[in-house]
C-alpha positions as MATLAB code, in Angstrom:
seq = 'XXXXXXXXXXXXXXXXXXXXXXXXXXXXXXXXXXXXXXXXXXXXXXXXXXXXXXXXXXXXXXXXXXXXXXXXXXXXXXXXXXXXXXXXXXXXXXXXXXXXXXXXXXXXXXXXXXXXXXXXXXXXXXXXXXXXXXXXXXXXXXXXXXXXXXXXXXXXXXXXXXXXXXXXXXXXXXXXXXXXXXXXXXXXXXXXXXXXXXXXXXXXXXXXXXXXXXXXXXXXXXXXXXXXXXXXXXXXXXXXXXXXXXXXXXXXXXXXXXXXXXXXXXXXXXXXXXXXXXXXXXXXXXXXXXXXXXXXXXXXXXXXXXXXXXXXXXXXXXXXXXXXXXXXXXXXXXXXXXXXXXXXXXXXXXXXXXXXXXXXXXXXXXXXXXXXXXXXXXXXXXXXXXXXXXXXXXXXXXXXXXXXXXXXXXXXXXXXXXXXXXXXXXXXXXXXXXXXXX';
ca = [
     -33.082   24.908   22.565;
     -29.181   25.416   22.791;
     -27.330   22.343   21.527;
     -24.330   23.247   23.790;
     -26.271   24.064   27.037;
     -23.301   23.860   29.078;
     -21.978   26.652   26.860;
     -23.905   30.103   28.065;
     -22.824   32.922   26.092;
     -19.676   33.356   23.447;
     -16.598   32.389   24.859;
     -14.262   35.735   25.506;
     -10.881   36.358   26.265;
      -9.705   36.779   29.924;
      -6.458   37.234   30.093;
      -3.789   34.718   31.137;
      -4.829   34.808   35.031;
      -7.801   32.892   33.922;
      -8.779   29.502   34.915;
     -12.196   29.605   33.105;
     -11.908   26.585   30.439;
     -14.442   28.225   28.362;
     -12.652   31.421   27.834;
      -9.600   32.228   26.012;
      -6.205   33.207   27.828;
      -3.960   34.153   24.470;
      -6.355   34.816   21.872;
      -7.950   38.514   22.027;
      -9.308   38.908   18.675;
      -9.017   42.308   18.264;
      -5.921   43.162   19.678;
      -3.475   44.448   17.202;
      -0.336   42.250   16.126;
       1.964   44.162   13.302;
      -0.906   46.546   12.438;
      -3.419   44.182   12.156;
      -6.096   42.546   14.452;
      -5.415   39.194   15.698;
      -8.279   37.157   14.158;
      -7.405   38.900   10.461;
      -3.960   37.535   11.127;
      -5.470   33.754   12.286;
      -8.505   33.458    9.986;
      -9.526   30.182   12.181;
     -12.024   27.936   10.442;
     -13.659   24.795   11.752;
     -13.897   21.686    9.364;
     -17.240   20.637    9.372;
     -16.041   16.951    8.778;
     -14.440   16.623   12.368;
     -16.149   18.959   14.200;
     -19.978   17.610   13.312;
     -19.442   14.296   11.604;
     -16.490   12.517   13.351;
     -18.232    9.569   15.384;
     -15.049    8.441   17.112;
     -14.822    5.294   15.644;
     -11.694    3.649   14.530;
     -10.414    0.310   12.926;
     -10.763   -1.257   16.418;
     -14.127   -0.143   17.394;
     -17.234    1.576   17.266;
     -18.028    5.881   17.334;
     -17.994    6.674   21.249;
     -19.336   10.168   20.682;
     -22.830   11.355   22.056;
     -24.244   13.569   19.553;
     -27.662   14.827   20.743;
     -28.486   16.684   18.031;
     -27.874   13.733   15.158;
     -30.445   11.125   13.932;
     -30.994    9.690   10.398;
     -29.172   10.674    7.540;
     -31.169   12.580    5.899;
     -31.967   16.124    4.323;
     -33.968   17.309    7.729;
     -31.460   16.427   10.241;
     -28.275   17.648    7.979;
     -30.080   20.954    8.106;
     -30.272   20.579   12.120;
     -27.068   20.377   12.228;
     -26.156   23.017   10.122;
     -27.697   24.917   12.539;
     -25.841   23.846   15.476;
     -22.535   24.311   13.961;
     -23.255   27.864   13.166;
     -24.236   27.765   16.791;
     -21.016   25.946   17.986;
     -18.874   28.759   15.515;
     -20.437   31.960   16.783;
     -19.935   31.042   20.484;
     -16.054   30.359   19.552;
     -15.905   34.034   17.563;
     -14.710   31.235   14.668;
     -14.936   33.479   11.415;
     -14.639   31.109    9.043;
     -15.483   27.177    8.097;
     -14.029   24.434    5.652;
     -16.391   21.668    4.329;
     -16.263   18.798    2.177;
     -19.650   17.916   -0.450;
     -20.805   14.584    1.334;
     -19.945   16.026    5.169;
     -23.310   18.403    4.641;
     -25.559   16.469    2.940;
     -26.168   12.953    2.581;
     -25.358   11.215   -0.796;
     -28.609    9.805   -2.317;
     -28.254    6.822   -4.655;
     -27.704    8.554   -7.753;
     -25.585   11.744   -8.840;
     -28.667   13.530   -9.615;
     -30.168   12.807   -5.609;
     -26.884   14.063   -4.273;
     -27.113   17.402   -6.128;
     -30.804   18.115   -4.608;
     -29.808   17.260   -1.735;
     -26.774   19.784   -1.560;
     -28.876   22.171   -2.810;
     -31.455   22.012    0.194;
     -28.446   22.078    2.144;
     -26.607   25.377    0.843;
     -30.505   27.167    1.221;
     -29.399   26.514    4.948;
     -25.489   27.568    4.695;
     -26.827   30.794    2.892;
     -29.157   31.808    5.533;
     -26.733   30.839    8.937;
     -24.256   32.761    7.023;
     -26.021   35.522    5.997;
     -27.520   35.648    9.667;
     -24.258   35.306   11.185;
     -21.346   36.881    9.183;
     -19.835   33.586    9.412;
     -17.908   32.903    5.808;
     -16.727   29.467    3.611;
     -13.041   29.255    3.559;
     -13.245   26.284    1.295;
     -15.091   23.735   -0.095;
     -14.121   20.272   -1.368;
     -15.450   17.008   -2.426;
     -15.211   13.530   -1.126;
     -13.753   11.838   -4.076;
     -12.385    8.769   -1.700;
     -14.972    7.667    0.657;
     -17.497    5.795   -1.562;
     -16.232    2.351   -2.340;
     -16.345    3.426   -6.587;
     -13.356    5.145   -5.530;
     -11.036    2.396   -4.707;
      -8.874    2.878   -7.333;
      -8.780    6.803   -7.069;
     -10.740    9.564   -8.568;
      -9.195   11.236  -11.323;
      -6.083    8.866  -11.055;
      -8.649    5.829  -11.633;
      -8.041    2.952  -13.849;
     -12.045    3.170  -15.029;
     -12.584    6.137  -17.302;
     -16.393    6.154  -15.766;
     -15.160    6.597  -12.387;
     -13.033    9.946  -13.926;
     -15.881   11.273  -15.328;
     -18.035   10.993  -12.033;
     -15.720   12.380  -10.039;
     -15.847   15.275  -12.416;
     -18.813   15.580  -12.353;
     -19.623   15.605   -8.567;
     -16.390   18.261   -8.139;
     -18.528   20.261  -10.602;
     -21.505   20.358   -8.470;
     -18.962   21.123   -5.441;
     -17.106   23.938   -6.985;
     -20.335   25.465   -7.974;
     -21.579   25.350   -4.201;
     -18.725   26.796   -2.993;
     -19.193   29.790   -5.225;
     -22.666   30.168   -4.529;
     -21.611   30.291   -0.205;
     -18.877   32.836   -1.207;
     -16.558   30.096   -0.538;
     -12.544   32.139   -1.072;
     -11.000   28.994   -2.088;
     -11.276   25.316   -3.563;
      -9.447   22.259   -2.484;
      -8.078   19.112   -3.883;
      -7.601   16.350   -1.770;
      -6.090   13.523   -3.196;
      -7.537   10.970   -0.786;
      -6.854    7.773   -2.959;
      -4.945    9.359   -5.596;
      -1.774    7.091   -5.790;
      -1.050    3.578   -6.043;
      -0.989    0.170   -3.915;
       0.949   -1.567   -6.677;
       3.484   -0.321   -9.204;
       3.320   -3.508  -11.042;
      -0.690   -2.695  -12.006;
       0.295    0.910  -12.749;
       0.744    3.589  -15.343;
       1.770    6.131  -13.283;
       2.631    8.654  -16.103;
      -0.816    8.142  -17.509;
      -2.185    8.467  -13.873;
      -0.311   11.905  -13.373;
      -1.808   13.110  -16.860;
      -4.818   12.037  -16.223;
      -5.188   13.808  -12.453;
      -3.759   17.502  -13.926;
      -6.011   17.265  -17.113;
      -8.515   17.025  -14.437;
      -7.291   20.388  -12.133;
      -7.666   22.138  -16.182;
     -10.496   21.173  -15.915;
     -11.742   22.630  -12.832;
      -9.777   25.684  -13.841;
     -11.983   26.051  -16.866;
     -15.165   25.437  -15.159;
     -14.026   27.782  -12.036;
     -13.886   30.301  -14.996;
     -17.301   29.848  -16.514;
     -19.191   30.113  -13.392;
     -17.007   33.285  -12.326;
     -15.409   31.557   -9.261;
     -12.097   33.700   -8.495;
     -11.695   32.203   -5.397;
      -7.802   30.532   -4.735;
      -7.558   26.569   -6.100;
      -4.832   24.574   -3.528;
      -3.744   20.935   -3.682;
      -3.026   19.806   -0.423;
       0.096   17.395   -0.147;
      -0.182   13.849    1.980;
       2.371   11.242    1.674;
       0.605    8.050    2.356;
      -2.378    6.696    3.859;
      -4.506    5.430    2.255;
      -2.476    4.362   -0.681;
       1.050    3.025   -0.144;
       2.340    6.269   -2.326;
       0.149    9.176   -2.925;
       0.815   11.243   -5.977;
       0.546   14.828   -3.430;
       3.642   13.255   -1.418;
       4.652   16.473   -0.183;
       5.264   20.784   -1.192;
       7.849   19.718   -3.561;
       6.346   16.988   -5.644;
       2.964   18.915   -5.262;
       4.947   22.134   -6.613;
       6.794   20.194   -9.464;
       3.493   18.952  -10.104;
       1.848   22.028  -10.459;
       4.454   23.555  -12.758;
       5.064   20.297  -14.837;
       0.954   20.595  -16.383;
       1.233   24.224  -16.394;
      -0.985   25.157  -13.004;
       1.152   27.426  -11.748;
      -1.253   30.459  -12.267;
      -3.942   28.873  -10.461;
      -2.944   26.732   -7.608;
      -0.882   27.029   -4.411;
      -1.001   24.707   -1.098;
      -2.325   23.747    1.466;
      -0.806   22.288    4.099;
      -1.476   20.090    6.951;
       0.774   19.490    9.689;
       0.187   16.153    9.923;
       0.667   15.227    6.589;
       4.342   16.878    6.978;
       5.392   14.534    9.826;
       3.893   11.593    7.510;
       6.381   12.561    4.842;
       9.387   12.667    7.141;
       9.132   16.631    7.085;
       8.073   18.933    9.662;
       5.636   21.102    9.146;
       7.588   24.238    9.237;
       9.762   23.062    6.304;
       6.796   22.572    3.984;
       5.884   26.315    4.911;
       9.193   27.295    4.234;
       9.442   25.246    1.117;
       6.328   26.130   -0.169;
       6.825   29.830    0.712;
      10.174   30.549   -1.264;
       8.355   28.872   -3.982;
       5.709   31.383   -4.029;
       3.123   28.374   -3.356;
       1.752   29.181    0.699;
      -1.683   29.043    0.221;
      -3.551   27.757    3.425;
      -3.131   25.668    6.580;
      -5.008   22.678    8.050;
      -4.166   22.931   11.521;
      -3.265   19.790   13.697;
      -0.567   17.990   14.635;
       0.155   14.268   14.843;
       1.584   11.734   17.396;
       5.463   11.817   16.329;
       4.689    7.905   17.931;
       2.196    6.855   15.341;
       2.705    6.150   11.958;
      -1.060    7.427   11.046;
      -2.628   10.205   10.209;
      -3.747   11.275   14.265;
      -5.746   14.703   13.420;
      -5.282   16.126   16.837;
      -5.351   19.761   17.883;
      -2.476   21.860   17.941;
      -1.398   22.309   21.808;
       2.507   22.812   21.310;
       3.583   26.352   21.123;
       7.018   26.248   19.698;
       4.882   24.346   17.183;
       2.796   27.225   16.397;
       5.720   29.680   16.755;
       7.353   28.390   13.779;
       4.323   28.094   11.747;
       3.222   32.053   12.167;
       7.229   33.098   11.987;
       6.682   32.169    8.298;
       3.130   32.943    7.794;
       4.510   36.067    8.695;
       7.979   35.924    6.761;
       5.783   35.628    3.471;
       3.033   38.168    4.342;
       0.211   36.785    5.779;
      -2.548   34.815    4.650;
      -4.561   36.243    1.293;
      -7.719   34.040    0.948;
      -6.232   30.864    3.203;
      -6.123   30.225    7.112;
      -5.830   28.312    9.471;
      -8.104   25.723    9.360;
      -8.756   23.076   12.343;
      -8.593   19.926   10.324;
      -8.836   18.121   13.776;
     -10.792   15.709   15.701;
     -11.155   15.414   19.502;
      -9.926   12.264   20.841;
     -12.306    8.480   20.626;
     -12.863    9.423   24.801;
     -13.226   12.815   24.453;
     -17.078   12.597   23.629;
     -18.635   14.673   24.808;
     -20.431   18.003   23.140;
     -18.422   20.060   25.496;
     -15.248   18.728   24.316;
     -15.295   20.193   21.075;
     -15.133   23.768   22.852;
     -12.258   22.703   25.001;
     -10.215   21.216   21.983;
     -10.618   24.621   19.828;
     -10.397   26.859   22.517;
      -6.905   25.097   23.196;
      -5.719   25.162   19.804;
      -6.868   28.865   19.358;
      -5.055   29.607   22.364;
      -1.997   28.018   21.130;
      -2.498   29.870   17.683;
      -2.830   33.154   19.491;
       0.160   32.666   21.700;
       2.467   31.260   18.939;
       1.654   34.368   17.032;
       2.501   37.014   19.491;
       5.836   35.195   20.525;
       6.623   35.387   16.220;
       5.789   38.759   16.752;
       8.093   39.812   19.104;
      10.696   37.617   17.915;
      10.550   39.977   14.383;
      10.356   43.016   16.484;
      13.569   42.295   18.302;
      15.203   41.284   14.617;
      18.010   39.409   16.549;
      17.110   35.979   14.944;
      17.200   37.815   11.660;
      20.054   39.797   11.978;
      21.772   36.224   13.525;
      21.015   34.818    9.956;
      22.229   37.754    7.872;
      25.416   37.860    9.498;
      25.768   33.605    8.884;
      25.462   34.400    5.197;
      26.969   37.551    5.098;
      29.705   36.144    2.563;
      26.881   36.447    0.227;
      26.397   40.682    0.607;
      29.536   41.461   -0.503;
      32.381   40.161   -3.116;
      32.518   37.137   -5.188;
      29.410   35.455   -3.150;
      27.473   38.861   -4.360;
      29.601   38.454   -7.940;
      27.578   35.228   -8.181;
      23.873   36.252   -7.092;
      24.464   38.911   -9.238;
      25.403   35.619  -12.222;
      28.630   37.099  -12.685;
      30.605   34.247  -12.795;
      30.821   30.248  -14.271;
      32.910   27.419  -13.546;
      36.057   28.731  -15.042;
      35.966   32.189  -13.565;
      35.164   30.661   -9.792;
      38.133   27.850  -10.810;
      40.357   31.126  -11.262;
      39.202   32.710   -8.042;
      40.065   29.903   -5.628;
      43.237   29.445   -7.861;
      44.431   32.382   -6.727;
      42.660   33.193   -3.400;
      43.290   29.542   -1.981;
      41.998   27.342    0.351;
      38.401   29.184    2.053;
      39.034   29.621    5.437;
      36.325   27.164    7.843;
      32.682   28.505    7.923;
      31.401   30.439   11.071;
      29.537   27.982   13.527;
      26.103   27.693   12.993;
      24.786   28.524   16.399;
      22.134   26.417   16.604;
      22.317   25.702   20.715;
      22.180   29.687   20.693;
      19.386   30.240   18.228;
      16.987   27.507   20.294;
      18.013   29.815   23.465;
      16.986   32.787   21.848;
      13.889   30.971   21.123;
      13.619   29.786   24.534;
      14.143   33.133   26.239;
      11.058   34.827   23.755;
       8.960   32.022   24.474;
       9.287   31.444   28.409;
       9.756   35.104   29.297;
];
């Protein structure tokens, strides 16, 4: 019996004349953006930590959501609903799914429990994705929920509480080699401090990249070659998380020597937590040579929390492919729904309208960031803005041609610069405006 009876068939696209809320309006997955089909471009996943385990509870209350196909929490019922979120994937043509180790299967009461447990869970991940094409993005562990984790994971205080979580990432990178998973991710959850006055945050630091190495090393015994990220978040639940944002993350990463082996992932609301938006950590991350993958979202600009809802803004999603695209496309990342339907949105049918919105929005925001390169007049609007650069002494010093003395010299003789050419900003949003709304 269907889990999502109200659901018939797969949802398909229709076209934007459509008013059928279980069909797509934007997203055709096949149709061809800059030589390539749309859903190669998107690479949606589903995180299996909203999308099945979210109850809707909060620090107020109690979960709201009606979940017919849940019961104890145990090994039989987390292989139920395995099964009903490779149902709930193949009727949203979602390729692709993002999980963390205590999401699928419950934790027992010792380290040894939770391993046999994953393992009769993965039997059932094999066979739903060898049934339905479906594939891992990425797989992660929990190293933040349990209360042994108060004080971090590999950031911890208690050398015991290290070595666990070492040892249950382990068992988590090993599972997401044997699913095929194409990448690993660390979370830092509770990887910061409350409390500078109790800390030794240098030791803290060494302690959390001695623990990527590692993973590195272990990713290499096993023969994973799947892409490591670190995935930034400013705050929340510590007052000061070590992953603040793409730059720390990236100084990070080349500070322990990592560079080789991990890029980003980013999460649009963890940008607006850091002050950023989410465009700018692209960008950053980028021209760094760091964009990995994307949890897709977006957060109440109202809230000062972490909100997980789905992306429904389209100049939101404009930006984000403009530089997906700008810095080729996604390798082994996506675009991963790291989202939650709202406390009243609770019923099963909800989670189809929530991701059929957000792929819409996806879809949409990439074909207006493909016409937008077509056309080349935002790019050509840039070049000519630093088109001091192209030629002369702004060329003369690209090309490290010059030092303080020589520029000194330059001006001496050339004189005051004459004002910069206006930045255009009112006419770059129109341009914007005119792709988007036409």
């Amino acid at each position: 019996m269907s889990a999502f009876s109200e659901v018939k068939k797969t949802v398909q696209y229709e076209g934007t004349t459509s008013k059928n809320p279980l069909a797509f309006r934007f997203y055709n997955p096949d149709e061809k953006i800059e030589g390539k089909p749309m859903k190669d471009i998107l690479r949606f996943a589903a995180a299996y930590w909203h999308t099945m385990r979210a109850s809707g509870s909060d620090q107020f209350g109690s979960g709201t959501m009606l979940r017919p196909w849940e019961g104890k929490d145990n090994v039989p019922n987390a292989q139920k609903r395995v099964k009903v979120f490779f149902e709930f994937l193949e009727k949203l043509q979602i390729p692709y799914y993002a999980f963390h180790d205590r999401d699928i299967a419950p934790e027992g009461d010792s380290l040894q429990e939770s391993n046999n447990n994953l393992d009769a869970i993965v039997k059932t991940l094999k066979e739903e994705q060898k049934r339905t094409g479906i594939k891992l993005l990425w797989g992660t562990a929990n190293l933040f929920g349990h209360p042994r984790f108060m004080h971090g994971a590999a950031t911890s205080c208690n050398a015991d509480i290290f070595a666990f979580a070492a040892a249950q990432t382990k068992k988590a990178l090993e599972i997401t080699h044997e699913l095929g998973g194409q990448g690993y991710t660390f979370w830092g959850g509770r990887e910061g401090y409350q409390c500078i006055w109790n800390t030794d945050m240098k030791r803290e630091l060494d302690h959390l990249a001695k623990f990527m190495h590692m993973a590195v090393e272990h990713a290499k015994k096993i023969g994973f070659k799947g892409q490591f990220y670190f995935e930034p978040k400013p705050k929340e639940p510590t007052k000061h998380q070590y992953d603040f944002d793409a730059a720390a993350c990236i100084n990070f990463i080349r500070t322990y020597g990592l560079e080789k082996y991990v890029k980003l992932n980013i999460e649009t609301n963890h940008a607006t937590l850091a002050s950023h938006s989410v465009e700018h950590e692209l960008d950053y991350a980028g021209s760094q040579g760091f964009l990995g993958s994307i949890d897709a979202n977006t957060g109440d600009t109202l809230l000062g929390w972490d909100t997980d809802q789905f992306p429904t803004n389209v100049y939101e999603t404009t930006k984000i492919m403009l530089i997906v695209l700008k810095y080729g496309g996604f390798k082994t990342g996506g675009l991963n729904f790291d989202a939650k339907v709202r406390r009243e949105s609770f019923e099963p049918i909800d989670l189809f309208y929530a991701h059929i919105g957000g792929m819409d929005t996806f879809a949409l925001g990439l074909k207006i960031a493909a016409d937008i390169r077509k056309s080349g007049e935002i790019a050509q609007l840039v070049k000519e803005r630093y088109n001091s650069w192209d030629t002369g002494v702004g060329k003369e010093i690209e090309s490290d041609k010059h030092n303080f003395t020589s520029l000194e010299k330059y001006i001496l003789k050339k004189g005051n610069p004459d004002p910069n050419k206006s930045g255009r900003q009112e006419l770059f949003e129109n341009i914007i405006n005119r792709y988007t709304f036409k």
